[in-house]
C-alpha positions as CSV (number, residue, x, y, z in Angstrom):
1,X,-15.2,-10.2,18.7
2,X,-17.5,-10.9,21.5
3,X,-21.1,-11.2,20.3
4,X,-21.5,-9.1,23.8
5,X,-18.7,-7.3,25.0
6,X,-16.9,-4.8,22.7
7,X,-13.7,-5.2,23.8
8,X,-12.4,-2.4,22.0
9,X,-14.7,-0.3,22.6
10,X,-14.1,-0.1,26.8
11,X,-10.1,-0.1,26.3
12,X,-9.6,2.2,23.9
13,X,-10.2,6.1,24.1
14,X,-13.3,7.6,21.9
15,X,-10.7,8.9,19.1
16,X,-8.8,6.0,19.3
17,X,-11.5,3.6,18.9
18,X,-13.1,5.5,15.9
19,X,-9.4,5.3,14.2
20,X,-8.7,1.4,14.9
21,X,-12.1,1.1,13.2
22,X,-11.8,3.3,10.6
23,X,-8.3,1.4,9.4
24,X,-10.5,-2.0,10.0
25,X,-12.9,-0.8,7.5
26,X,-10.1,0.5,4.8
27,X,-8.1,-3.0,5.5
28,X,-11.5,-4.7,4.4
29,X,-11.6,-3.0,1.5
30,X,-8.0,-4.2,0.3
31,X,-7.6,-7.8,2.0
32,X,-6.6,-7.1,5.7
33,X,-8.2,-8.4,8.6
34,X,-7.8,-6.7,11.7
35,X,-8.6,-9.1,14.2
36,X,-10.8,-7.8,17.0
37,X,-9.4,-7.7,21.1
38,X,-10.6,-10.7,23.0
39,X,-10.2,-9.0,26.5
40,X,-10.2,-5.9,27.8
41,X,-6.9,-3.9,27.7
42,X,-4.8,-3.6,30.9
43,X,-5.1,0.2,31.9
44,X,-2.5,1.6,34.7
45,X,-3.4,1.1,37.8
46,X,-3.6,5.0,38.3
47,X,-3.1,7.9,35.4
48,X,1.1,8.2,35.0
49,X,1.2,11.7,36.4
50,X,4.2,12.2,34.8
51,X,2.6,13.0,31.6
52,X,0.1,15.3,33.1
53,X,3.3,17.1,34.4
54,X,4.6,17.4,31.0
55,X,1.8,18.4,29.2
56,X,0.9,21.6,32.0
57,X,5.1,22.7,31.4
58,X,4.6,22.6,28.3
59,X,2.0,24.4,28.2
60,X,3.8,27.2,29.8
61,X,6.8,26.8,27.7
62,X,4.7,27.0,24.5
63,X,3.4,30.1,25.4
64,X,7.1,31.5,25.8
65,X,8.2,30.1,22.8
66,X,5.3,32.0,20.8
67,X,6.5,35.3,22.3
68,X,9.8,34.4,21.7
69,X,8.5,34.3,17.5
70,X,7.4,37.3,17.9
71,X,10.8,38.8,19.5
72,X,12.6,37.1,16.7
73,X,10.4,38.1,13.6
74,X,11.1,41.7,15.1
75,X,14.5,41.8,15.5
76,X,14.8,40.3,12.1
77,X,13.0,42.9,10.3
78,X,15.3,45.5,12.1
79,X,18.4,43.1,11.4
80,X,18.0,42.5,7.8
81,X,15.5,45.1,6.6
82,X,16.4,48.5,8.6
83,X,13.1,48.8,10.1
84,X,11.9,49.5,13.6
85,X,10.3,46.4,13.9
86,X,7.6,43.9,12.2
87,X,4.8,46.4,12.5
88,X,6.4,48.8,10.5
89,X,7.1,46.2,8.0
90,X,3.8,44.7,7.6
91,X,2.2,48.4,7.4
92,X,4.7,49.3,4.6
93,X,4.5,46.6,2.5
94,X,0.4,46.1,2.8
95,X,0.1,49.8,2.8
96,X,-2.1,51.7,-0.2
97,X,1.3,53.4,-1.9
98,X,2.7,50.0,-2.3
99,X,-0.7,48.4,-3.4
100,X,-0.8,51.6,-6.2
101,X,2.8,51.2,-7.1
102,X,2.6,47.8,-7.9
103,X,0.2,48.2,-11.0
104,X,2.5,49.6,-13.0
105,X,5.4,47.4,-12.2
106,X,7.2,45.0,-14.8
107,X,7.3,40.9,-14.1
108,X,10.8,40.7,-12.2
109,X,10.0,43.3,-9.3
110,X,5.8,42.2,-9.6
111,X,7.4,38.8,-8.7
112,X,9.3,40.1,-6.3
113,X,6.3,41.3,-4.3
114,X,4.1,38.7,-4.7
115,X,7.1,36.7,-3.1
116,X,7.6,39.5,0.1
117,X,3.8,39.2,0.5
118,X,3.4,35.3,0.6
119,X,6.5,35.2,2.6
120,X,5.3,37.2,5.5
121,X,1.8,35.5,5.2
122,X,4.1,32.4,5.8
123,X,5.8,33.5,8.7
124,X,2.3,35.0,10.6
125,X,0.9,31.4,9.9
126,X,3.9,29.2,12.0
127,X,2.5,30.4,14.9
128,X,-0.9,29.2,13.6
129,X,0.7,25.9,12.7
130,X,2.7,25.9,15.8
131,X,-0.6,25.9,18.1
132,X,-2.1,23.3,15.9
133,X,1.0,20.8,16.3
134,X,0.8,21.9,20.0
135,X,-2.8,21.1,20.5
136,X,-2.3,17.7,19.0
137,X,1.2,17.4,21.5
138,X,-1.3,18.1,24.8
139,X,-4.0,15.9,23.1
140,X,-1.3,12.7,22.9
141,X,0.7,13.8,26.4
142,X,-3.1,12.7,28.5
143,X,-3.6,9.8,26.1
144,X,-0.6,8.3,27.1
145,X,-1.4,9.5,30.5
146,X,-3.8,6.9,30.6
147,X,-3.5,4.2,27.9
148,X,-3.4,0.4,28.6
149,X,0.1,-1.3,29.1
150,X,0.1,-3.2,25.8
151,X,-0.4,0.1,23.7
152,X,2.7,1.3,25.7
153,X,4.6,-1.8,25.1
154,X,3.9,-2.9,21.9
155,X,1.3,-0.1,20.1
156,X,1.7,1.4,17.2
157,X,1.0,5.0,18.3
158,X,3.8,5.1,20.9
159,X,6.2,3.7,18.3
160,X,5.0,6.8,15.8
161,X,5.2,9.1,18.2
162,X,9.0,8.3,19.4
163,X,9.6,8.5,15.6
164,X,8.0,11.6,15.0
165,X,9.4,13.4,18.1
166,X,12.9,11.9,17.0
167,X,12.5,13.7,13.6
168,X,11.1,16.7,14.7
169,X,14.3,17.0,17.2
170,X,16.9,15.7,14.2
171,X,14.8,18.9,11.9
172,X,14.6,21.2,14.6
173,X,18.7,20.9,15.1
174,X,19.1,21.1,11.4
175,X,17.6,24.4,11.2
176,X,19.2,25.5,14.0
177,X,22.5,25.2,12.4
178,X,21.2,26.8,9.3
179,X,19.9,30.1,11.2
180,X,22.9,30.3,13.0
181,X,25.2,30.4,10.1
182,X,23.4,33.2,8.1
183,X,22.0,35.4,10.6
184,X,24.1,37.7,12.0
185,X,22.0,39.7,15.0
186,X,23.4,38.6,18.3
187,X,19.9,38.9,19.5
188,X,18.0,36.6,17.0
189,X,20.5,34.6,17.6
190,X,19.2,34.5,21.0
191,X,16.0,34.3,20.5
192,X,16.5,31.4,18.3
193,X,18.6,29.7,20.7
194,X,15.8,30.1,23.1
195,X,13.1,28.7,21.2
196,X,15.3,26.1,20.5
197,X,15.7,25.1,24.1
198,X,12.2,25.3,24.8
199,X,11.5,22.9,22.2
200,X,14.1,20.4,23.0
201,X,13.3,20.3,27.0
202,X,9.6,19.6,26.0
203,X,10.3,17.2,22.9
204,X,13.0,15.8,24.6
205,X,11.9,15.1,28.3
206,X,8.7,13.3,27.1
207,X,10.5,11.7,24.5
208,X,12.8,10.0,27.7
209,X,9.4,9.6,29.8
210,X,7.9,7.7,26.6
211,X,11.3,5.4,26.3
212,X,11.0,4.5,30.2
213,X,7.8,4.2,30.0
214,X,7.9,1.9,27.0
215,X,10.8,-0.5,29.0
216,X,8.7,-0.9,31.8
217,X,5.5,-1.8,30.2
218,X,7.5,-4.3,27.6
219,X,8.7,-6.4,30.7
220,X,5.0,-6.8,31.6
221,X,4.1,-7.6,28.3
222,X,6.2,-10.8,28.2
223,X,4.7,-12.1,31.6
224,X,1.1,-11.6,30.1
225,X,-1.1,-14.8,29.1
226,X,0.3,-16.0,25.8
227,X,-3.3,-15.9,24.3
228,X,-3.8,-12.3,25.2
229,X,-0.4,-11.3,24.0
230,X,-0.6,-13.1,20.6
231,X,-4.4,-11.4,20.4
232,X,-3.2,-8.0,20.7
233,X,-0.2,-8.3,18.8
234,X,-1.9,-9.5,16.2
235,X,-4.7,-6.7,16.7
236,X,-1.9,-4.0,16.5
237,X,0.4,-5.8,13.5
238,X,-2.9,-6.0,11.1
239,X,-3.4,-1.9,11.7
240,X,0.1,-1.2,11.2
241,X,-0.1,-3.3,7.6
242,X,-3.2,-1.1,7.0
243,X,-1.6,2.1,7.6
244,X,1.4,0.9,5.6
245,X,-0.7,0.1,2.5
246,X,-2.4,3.6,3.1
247,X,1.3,5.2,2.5
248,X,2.3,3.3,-0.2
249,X,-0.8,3.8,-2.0
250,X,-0.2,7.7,-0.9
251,X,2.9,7.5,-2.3
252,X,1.7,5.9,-5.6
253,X,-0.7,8.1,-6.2
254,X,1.9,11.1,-5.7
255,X,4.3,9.9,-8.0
256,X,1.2,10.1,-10.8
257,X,0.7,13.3,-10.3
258,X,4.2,14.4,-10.6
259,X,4.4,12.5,-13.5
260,X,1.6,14.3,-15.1
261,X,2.7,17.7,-14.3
């Protein structure tokens, strides 16, 4: 690194840069160098306005698809459990008589209700999770609003992030199929169908933004200086190895535990 210029310090984003050298100091401790940037990343020329687009629909589409949750936890408790709605069937099952009755009852139906309670717990916390996941969807959408061309190209957080969205599309089909084939309602069914949609024109059009994006920016990179392009790709391969060596240790130390149990 520059004994005056932090290189990596102007090119990448505050979160960014306290990540890259958090996984600097965890490679130290197990044998990787991460070699620091010699030159100051290539930003676009103006913020790719495309992603700000993205991020401000999807805003709007998340906020549909959390009403359209709680459309679809109420026809489901009218579908499958007779009730008027999810109101009733929170209030009944949290209500004193049930919280009274449940004191004298044997292990099979005391089981049972422990497992009604943690399962509507569950479902009121997806929308929790949901907001989270979404949060951190907004948060990447402006990043690569305005990241440099050779984290585009070449990075390691644009090649997660087309992996994760791929997955989360592949899951979110899976499931899909699954709800379809045992749920009977025509209206969940509808409401499920339109969650589904939302999720797939907002997944699905940034992950096609991200691909094009990614094209483009990998044609520059292989008419950049070969010293700058060996530099960062050596920059970016040595935090990939880090984060690699964090998931197999991860995974190592998971497999001890289950072999404990």
């Amino acid at each position: 690194m520059s004994d005056t210029v932090d290189y990596e310090q102007i090119s990448y984003g505050k979160a960014t840069y306290k990540r890259v050298q958090r996984l600097r100091r965890k490679g130290q401790r197990r044998g990787i160098a991460v070699p620091y940037l010699c030159y100051e990343l290539h930003k676009p020329e103006r913020p790719r306005i495309a992603f700000w687009i993205v991020a401000a629909v999807s805003t709007v589409l998340f906020i549909g698809i959390l009403v359209g949750v709680g459309f679809l936890y109420n026809e489901l408790a009218k579908s499958l459990l007779g009730l008027s709605g999810l109101g009733e069937a929170i209030g009944a099952l949290f209500s004193p008589e049930i919280f009274a009755a449940s004191a004298g009852l044997s292990a099979l139906p005391g089981i049972m209700l422990v497992a009604a309670y943690l399962l509507i717990i569950l479902l009121l916390l997806l929308p929790l999770c949901g907001a989270l996941l979404f949060y951190s969807f907004v948060y990447e959408t402006f990043y690569m609003a305005k990241c440099s061309k050779e984290e585009f190209a070449k990075g390691n957080i644009i090649s997660s992030l087309i992996f994760r969205f791929v997955t989360v599309m592949i899951t979110a089909t899976a499931i899909l199929i699954v709800l379809l084939m045992y749920i009977e309602s025509a209206n969940a069914k509808l409401y499920i169908g339109l969650i589904y949609g939302g999720l797939m024109i907002v997944i699905g059009g940034l992950l096609v933004l991200i691909v094009i994006e990614k094209v483009k920016n990998g044609k520059w990179f292989e008419g950049l200086e070969e010293d700058k392009k060996q530099n960062y790709l050596a920059h970016d391969g040595a935090l990939r190895q880090v984060k690699r060596r964090l998931r197999h240790e991860r995974q190592i130390l998971d497999d001890i535990t289950r072999l404990g149990r």
